[in-house]
C-alpha positions in Angstrom: 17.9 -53.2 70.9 15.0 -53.2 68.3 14.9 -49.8 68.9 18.8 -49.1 67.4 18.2 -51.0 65.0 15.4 -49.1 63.8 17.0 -46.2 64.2 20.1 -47.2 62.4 17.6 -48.8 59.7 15.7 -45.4 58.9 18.9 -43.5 58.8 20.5 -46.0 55.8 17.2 -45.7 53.7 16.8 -41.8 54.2 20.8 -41.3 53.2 20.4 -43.9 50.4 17.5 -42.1 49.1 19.2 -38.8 49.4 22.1 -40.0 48.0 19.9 -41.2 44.8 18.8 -37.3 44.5 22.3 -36.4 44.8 23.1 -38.9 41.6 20.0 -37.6 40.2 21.4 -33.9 40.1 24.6 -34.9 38.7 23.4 -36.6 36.4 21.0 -33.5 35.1 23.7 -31.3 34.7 23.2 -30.5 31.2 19.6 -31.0 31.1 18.1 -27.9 30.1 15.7 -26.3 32.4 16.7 -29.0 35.5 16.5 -27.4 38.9 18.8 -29.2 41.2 16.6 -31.2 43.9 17.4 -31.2 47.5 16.3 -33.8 50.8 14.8 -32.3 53.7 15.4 -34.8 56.9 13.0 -34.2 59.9 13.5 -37.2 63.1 11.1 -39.9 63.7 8.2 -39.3 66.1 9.9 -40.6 69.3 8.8 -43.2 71.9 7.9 -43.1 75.6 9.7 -45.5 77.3 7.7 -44.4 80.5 11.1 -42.3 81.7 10.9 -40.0 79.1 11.3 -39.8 75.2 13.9 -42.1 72.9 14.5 -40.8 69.6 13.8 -43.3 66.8 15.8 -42.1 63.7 15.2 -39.7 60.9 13.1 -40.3 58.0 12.9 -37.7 54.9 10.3 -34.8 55.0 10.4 -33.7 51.5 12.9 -33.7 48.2 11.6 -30.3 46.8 13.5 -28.6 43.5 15.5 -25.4 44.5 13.7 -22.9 42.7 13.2 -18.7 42.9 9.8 -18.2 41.2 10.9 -14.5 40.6 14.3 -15.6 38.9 12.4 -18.2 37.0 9.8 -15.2 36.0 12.9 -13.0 35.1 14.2 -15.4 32.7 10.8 -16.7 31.1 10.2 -13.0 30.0 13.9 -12.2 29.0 13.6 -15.3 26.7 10.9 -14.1 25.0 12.0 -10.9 24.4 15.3 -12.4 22.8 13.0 -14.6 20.5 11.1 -11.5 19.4 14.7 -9.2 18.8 16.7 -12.3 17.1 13.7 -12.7 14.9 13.5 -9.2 13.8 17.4 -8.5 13.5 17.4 -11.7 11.7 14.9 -10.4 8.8 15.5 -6.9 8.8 19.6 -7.9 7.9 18.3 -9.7 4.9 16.9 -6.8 3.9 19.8 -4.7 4.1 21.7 -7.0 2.3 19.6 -7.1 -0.7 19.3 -2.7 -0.6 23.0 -2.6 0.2 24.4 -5.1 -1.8 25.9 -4.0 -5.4 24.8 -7.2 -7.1 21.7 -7.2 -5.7 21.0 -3.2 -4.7 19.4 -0.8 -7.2 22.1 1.9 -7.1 24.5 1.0 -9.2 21.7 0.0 -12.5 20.0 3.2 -11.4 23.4 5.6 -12.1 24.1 3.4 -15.1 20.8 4.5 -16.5 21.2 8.2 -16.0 24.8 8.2 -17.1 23.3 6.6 -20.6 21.0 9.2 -20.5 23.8 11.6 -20.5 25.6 9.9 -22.8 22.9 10.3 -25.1 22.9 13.6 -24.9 26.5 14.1 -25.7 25.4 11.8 -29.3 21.5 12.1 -29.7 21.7 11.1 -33.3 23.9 7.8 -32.6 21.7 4.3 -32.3 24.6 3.1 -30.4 23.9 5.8 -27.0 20.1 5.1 -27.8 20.4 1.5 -27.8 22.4 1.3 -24.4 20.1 3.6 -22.9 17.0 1.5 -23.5 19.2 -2.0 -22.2 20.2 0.4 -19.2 16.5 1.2 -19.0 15.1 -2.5 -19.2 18.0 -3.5 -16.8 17.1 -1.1 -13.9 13.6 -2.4 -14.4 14.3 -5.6 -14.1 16.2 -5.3 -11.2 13.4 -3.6 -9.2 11.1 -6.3 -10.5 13.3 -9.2 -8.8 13.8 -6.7 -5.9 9.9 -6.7 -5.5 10.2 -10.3 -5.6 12.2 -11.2 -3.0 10.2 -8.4 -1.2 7.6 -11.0 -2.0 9.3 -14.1 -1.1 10.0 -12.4 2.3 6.6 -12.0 3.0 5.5 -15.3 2.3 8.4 -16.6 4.7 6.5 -14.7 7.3 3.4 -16.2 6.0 5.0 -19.5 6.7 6.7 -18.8 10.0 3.1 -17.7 11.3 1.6 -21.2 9.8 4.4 -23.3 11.3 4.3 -21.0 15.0 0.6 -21.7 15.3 1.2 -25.1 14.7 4.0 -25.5 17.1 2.0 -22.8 20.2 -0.9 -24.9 19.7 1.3 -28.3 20.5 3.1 -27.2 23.3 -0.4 -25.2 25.1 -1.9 -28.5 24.7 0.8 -30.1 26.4 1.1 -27.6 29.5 -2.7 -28.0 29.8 -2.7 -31.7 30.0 0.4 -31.2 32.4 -1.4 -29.0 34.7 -4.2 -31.1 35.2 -1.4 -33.9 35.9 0.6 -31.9 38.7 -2.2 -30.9 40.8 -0.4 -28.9 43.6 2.8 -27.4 43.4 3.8 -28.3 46.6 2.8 -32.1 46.2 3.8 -32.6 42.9 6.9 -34.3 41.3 9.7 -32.0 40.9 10.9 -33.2 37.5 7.3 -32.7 36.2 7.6 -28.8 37.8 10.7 -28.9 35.4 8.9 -30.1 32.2 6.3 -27.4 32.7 8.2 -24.6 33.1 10.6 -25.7 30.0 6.9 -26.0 27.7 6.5 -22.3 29.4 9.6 -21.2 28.1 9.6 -22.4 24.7 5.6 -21.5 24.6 6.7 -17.5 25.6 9.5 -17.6 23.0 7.0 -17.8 20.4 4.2 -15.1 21.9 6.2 -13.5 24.2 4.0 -12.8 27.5 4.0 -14.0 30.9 2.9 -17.2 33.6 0.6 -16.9 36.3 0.4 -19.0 39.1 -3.0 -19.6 39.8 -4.9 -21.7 43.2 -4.4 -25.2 42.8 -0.8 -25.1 41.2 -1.8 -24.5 37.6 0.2 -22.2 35.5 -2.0 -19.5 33.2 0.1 -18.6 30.3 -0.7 -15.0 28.3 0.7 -13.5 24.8 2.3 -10.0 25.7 -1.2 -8.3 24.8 -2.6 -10.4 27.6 -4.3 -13.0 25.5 -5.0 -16.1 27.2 -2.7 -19.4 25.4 -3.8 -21.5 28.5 -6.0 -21.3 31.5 -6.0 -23.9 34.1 -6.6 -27.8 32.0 -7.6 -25.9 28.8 -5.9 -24.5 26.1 -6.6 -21.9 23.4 -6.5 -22.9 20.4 -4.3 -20.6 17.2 -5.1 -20.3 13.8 -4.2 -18.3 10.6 -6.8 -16.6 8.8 -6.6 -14.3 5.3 -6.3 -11.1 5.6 -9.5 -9.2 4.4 -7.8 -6.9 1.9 -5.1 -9.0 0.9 -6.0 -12.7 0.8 -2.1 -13.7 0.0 -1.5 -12.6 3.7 -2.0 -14.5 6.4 -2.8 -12.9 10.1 -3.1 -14.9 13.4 -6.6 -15.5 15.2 -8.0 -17.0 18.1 -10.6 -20.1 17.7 -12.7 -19.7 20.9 -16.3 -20.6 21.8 -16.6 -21.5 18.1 -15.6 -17.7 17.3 -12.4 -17.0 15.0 -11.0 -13.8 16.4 -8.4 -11.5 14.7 -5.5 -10.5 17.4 -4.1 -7.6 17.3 -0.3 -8.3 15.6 1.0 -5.6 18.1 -0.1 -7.7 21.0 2.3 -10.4 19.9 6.2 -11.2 20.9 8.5 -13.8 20.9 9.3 -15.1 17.4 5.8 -14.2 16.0 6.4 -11.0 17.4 9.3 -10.8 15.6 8.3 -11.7 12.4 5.2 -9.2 12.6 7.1 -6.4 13.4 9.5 -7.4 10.7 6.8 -7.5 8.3 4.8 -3.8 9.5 8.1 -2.0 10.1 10.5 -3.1 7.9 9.2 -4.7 5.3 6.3 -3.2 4.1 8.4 0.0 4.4 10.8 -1.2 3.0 8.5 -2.2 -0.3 6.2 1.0 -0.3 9.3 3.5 -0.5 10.8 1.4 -3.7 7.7 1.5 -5.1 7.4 5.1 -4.5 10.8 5.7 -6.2 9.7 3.7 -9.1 6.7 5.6 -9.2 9.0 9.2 -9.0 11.1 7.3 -11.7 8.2 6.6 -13.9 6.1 9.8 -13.6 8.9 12.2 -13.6 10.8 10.4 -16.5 7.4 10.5 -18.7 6.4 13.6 -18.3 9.8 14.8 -19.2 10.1 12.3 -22.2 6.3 13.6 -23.7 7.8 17.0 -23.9 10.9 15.9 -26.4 10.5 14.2 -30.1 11.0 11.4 -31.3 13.5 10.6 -33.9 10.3 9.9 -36.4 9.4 13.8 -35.6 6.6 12.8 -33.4 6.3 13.8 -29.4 7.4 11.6 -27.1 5.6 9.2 -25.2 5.7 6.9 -22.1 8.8 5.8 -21.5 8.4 3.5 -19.1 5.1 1.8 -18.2 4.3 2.0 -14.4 0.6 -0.4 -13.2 -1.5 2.3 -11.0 -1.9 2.4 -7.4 -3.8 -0.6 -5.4 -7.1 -0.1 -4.7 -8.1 -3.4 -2.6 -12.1 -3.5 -1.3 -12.4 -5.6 2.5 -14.0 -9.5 1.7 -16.7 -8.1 4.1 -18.0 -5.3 1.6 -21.6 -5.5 1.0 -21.9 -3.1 -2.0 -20.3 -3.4 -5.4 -18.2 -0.2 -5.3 -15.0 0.1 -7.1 -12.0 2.6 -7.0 -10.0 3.5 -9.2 -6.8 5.7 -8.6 -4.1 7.7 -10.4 -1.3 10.2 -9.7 -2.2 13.3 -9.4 0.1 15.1 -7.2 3.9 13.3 -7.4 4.9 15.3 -4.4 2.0 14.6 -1.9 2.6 10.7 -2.8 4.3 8.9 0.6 3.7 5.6 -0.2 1.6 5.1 3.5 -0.9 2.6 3.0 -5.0 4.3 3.9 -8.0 2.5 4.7 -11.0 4.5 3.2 -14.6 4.2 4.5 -18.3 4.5 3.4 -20.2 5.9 6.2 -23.2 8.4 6.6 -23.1 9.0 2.4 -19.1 10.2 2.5 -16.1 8.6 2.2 -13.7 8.9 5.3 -9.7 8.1 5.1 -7.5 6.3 7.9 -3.9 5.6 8.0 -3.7 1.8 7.9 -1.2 1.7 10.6 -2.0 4.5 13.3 -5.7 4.8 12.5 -5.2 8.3 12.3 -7.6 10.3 9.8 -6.1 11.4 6.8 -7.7 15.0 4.9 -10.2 13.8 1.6 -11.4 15.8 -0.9 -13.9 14.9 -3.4 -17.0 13.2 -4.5 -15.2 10.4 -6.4 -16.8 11.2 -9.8 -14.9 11.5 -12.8 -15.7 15.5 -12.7 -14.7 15.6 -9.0 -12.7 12.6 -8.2 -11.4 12.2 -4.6 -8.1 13.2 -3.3 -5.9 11.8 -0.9 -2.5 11.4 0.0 -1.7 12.6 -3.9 -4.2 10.3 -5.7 -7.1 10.8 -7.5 -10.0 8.3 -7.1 -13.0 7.8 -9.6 -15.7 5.9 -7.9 -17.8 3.2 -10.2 -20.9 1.3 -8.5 -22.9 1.7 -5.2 -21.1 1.4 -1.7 -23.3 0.3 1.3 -22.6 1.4 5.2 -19.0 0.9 6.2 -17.7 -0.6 3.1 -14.0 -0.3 3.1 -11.1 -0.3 0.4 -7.2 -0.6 1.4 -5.2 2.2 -1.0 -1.6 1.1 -1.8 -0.3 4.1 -3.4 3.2 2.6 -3.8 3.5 -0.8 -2.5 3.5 -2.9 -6.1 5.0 -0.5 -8.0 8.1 -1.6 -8.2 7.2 -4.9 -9.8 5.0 -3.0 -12.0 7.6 -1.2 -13.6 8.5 -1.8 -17.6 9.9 0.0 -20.0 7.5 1.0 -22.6 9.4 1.5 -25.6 11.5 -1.1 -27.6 12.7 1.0 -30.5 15.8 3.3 -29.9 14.2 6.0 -33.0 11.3 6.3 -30.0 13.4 8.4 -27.5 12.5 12.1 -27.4 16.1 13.1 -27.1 15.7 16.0 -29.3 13.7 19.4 -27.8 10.5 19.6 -30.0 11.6 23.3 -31.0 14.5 24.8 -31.0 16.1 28.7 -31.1 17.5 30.9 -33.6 19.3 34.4 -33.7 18.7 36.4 -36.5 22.7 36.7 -38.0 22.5 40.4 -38.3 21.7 40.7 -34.1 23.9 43.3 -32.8 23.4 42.5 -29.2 25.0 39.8 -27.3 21.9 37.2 -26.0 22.2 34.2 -26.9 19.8 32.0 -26.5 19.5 29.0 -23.6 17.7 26.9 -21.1 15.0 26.1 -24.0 12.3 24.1 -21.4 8.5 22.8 -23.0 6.5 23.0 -20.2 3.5 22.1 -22.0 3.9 19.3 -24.3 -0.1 19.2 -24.9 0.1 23.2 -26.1 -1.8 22.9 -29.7 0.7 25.4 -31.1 3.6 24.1 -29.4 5.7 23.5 -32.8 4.0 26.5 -34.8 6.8 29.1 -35.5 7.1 31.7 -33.6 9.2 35.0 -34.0 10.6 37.4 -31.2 11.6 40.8 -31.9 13.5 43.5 -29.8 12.3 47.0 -29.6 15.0 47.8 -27.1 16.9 46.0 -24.0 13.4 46.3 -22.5 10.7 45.4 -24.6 9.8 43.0 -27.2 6.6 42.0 -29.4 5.6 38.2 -30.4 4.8 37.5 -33.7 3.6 41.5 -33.5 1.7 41.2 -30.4 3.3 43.1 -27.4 5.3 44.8 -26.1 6.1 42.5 -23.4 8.7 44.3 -20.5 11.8 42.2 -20.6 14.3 42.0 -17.7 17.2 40.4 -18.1 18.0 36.8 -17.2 13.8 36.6 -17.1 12.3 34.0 -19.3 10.9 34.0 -22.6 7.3 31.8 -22.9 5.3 31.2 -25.3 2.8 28.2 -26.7 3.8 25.8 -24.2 7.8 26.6 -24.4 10.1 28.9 -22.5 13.9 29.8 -22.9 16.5 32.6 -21.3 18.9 35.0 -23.1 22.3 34.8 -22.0 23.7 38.7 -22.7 21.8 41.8 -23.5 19.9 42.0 -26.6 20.0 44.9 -28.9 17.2 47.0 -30.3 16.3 45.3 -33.5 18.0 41.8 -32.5 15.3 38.8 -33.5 14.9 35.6 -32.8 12.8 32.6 -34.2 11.5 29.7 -32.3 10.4 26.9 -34.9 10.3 23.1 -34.9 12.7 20.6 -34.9 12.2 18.3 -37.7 12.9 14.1 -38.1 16.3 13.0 -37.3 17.3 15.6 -35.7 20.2 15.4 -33.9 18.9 17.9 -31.1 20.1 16.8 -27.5 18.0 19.3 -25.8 15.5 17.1 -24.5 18.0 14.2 -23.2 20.2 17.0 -21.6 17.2 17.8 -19.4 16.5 14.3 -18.1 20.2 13.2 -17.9 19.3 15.5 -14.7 15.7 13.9 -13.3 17.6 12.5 -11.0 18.4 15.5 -8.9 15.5 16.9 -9.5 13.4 17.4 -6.0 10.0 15.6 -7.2 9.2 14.4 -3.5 8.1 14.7 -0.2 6.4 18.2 -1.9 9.7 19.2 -4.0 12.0 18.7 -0.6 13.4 15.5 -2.0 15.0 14.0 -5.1 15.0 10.9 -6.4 18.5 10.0 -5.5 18.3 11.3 -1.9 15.3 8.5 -2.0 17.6 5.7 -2.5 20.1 6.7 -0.3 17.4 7.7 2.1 16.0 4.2 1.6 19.3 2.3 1.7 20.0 4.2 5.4 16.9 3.6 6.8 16.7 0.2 6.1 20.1 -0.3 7.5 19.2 1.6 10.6 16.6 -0.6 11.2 18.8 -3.6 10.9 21.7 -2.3 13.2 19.4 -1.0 15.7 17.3 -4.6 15.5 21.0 -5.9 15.7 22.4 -4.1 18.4 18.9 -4.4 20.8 19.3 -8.1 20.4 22.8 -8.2 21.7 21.9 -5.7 24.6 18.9 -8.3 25.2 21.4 -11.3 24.7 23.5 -10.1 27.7 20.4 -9.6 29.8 18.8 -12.7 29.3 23.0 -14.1 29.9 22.4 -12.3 33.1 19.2 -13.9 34.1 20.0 -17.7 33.1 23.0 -16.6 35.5 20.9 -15.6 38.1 18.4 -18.5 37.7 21.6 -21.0 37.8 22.8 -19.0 40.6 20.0 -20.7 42.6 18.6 -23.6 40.7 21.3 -25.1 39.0 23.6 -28.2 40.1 27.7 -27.1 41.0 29.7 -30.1 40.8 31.7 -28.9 43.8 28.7 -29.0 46.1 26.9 -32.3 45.3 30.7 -33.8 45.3 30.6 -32.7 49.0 27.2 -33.4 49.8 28.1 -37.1 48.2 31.1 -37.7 50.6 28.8 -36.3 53.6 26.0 -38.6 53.1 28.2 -41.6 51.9 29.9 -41.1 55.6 26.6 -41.2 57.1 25.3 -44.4 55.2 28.1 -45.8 56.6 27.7 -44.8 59.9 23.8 -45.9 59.7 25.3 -49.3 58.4 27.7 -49.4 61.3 24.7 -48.9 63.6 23.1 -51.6 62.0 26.1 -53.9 62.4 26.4 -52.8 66.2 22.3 -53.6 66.9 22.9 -57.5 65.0 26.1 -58.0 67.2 24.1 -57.1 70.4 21.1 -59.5 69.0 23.8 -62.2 68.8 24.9 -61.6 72.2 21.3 -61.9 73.5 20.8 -65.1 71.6 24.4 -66.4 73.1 23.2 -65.9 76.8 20.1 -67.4 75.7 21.3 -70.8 74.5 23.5 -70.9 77.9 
């Protein structure tokens, strides 16, 4: 009799208690990270009633979580990979919304500037045509000032995403540290507080990306996607933000350890920081260097063609738009007092890639920033011999010491640099500083065109100049010659050229003399209505408007393709919560039936109970007889 009740005793407290954990999964349905727990029964040792063996019940072995360690892996890693995509997609858009955008996007100001141009040169003489062209020209400016700005704006949001991340990786390190030293071993430890762990993990990975390893003992190790360590058994590392060396105004992540701050690598980072670094090396410094670079084209091209035209004062043109020079930044860790200082000198070598130059063994060395790879340098960096890379010209002032370095920005702040120059509309070279005549009496039929200065510095650029035919193949300048003429070749001269258009006759003349004040000559503005198309790039393959539209697509590349890996990740990681659930997760269905099985068994144990107390009263009955 003791020994039913007992039995029926150990049954009602092992299917109460398993129907607690049955409540207990129910209730976690939505909880996020909950692996649903299960009771594992095992019987009672039993006794030796000197026959043989009674049984003595059941009592509960273990309540473990249902958990694959694999599918868990699986989704730990997808989830950090989706941070790191959702990041980037959801910077790089922004992006292409300002580039693509007509209220915000630089196309539309930069044809309305170029169509004043050539509306200029339809009216050269009226204030009205030069007055629009200069608001045209302050307009496109300004616009790829605020452009630069929100360029600027974007970086500090990265700058502030970093601050915030370290804050937040540095929290929740901390708290799987203190939670490993809590657990113990996984196979003795609470499975709600296996749970909690593995949700810190999750939410630690989405902002580094990287992986959890189990280590002896239970503890989980936790490591960024380069395989640097966030937390190692009860202690954490500990994440800062430090300047960067070249450009204080930027921040970059660092590792405080041993009382050491040291620099990670940005490449060995995912998750959200991931994101926003990538965002910030691929996109948007990209991004920023290429506008700058087409401001710089702009700028340099533009001048260069306005210095050969005059002014409506009779004067040669001069800047037309004002343009900062390139960014020449020296490491905080220098140790000489070396200075560069660079310039344009080869438009079409210019590619806006950002090079780390070096003082080592008494010469300079040059580096891509990004790949490390060495770029070719030229020079001695003196004002006679000034070195050359990437398109620029450096003049060297001061003493370097060993392994100084300086960061060259060729393009990156150009276009917030960018101004117009000029404020009043008489200033425009619109008119050519010479212009062509035919002698009356010419019998042939050349006529002539395509008047071009090529060298606006010539000292006898505007001295007159007269051009004689001895026949359809020869002619003498100012009485020097013959020169062999073939037709459709040009004419040049002091600085100038121009073509005939026909065949000139012996005897036909033609003076080249210079234009004088207010002239109404639209020679000049004809020729830069047309910079535009003009293949100044990329070593005179590319214009300036294939830039912008070479700019606008890549930038939306980026975002679609940012776009479109983050949904392809979104369905995998879909895939592995669905796995993970598969296993892990509570069904309704299931802990219904597992309810009404172990609710039929408590009352069965309670029935047992009732039957062992009825025989007790029976005993006592005889007893009292």
């Amino acid at each position: 009799m003791p020994n039913v009740l007992s039995t029926g005793t150990s049954a009602l407290i092992a299917f109460q208690r398993a129907l607690s954990t049955v409540s207990h999964n129910v209730a976690n349905i939505n909880t996020p990270g909950y692996s649903r727990q299960r009771v594992d029964f095992e019987a009672r040792s039993p006794a030796n009633i000197g026959v043989g063996y009674v049984g003595r019940g059941t009592q509960i072995s273990d309540i473990r979580r249902v958990a694959d360690e694999l599918a868990n892996a699986r989704l730990i890693d997808s989830g950090g990979e989706l941070a790191r995509l959702q990041q980037l997609s959801s910077m790089a858009n922004r992006v292409d919304a300002l580039m693509s955008d007509k209220a915000t996007g630089i196309a539309g100001l930069w044809s309305g500037f170029f169509d004043s141009v050539s509306a200029l040169s339809s009216s050269a003489a009226a204030p009205a045509e030069r007055q629009n062209m200069l608001g045209q020209a302050n307009a496109l400016t300004t616009r790829f000032g605020q452009l630069q700005g929100q360029f600027d704006m974007l970086g500090r949001e990265v700058d502030g995403g970093l601050l915030a991340g370290a804050d937040e990786i540095n929290r929740l390190a901390s708290e799987i540290a203190r939670m490993n030293g809590q657990i113990g071993t996984a196979t003795s430890a609470a499975p709600d507080m296996l749970d909690r762990r593995e949700q810190l993990v999750t939410q630690l990975v989405a902002y580094t990306g990287g992986t959890a390893v189990q280590q002896d003992g239970g503890a989980l190790n936790v490591f960024t996607a380069g395989g640097q360590a966030l937390v190692v058994g009860t202690q954490p590392s500990q994440l800062t933000t430090v300047p960067d060396p070249y450009r204080p105004e930027r921040l970059q992540l660092a590792l405080q350890s041993q009382g050491q701050t040291i620099r990670i690598d940005e490449r060995s980072m995912g998750g959200r920081i991931g994101g926003l670094l990538e965002f910030r090396n691929q996109v948007l410094d990209p991004a920023q260097s290429e506008l700058g670079r087409i401001a710089l084209g702009l700028a340099a091209e533009f001048n260069a063609g306005h210095a050969a035209g005059m002014d409506q004062h009779g004067a040669m043109g001069g800047d037309f738009f004002r343009l900062p020079p390139p960014a020449v930044n020296a490491h905080a860790g220098n140790a000489g007092d070396a200075r560069l200082a660079a310039s344009i000198a080869d438009l079409g070598a210019v590619d806006g890639r950002n090079l780390v130059l070096q003082w080592r063994d008494g010469d300079w060395s040059a580096t891509d920033a990004a790949t490390g790879v060495a770029v070719p340098m030229t020079g001695a960096g003196t004002d006679t011999d000034p070195l050359r890379v990437g398109g620029l010209a450096l003049v060297m002032s001061g003493t370097p010491q060993a392994d100084d370095r300086f960061l060259l920005q060729p393009t990156a702040q150009a276009a917030g640099g960018i101004g117009v120059a000029i404020t009043d509309p008489a200033r425009i070279a619109a008119a050519s500083p010479v212009r062509v005549e035919a002698a009356l009496d010419n019998l042939g039929t050349g006529k002539p065109t395509a008047l071009r200065v090529a060298d606006a510095g010539h000292t006898a650029l505007t001295t007159d100049v007269q051009i004689a035919f001895l026949d359809g193949d020869q002619y003498e300048i100012n009485g020097d010659g013959p020169f062999p003429y073939t037709p459709g070749s040009a004419i040049t001269a002091n600085g100038w050229s121009f073509t005939l258009d026909g065949v000139p006759a012996a005897g036909d003349s033609f003076t080249v003399r210079r234009n004088g004040a207010g002239s109404s000559d639209n020679g000049n503005a004809a020729l830069l209505a047309g910079f535009d198309d003009r293949r100044s790039l990329d070593g005179g393959n590319l214009s300036l408007n294939g830039a912008i539209a070479g700019l606008t697509t890549a930038v939306g590349s980026a975002a679609r393709q940012a776009e479109y890996a983050a949904d392809a990740q979104g369905v995998l990681h879909e895939q592995a919560q669905a796995a993970r659930d598969s296993v892990s997760g509570v069904n309704l269905d299931e802990e219904a039936a597992n309810m009404l099985r172990l609710q039929q068994a408590y009352q069965a144990a309670a029935q047992i109970i009732s039957t062992a107390d009825s025989m007790f009263q029976t005993l006592l009955g005889a007893v009292r007889r």
